[in-house]
C-alpha positions, 0 to 999 in steps of 0.5 A: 744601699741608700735611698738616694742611691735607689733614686738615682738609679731608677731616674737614670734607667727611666731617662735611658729607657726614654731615650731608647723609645723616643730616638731609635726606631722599632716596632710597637711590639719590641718596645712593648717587650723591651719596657715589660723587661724593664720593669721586671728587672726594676721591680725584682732589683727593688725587692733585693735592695729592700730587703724583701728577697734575699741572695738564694730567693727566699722571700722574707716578709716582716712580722706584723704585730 
């Protein structure tokens, strides 16, 4: 996946999110679990697209020498 791709995608989920708290009407709570869910699904896509976890959950970190 390239990094252009990764870009993209995280302003098109940015802008939508946007989109959803500024026009439809919900209360602070949904908005707040709505965001956290977001960003949980963000954080854990970038850690698959990375590299950083792989397809059965392993966690793979690089060796530091």
């Amino acid at each position: 996946m390239s990094l252009l791709t990764i870009v993209v995608t995280l302003v098109i989920v940015g802008v939508l999110l946007w989109l959803i708290n500024t026009y439809i009407p919900m209360q602070g709570t949904i908005k707040k679990i709505l965001n956290a869910v977001v960003v949980i699904a963000i954080v854990i896509w970038l850690l698959y697209a990375f590299g950083i976890v792989g397809q059965h959950g392993e966690v793979r970190l690089p060796d530091v020498r």
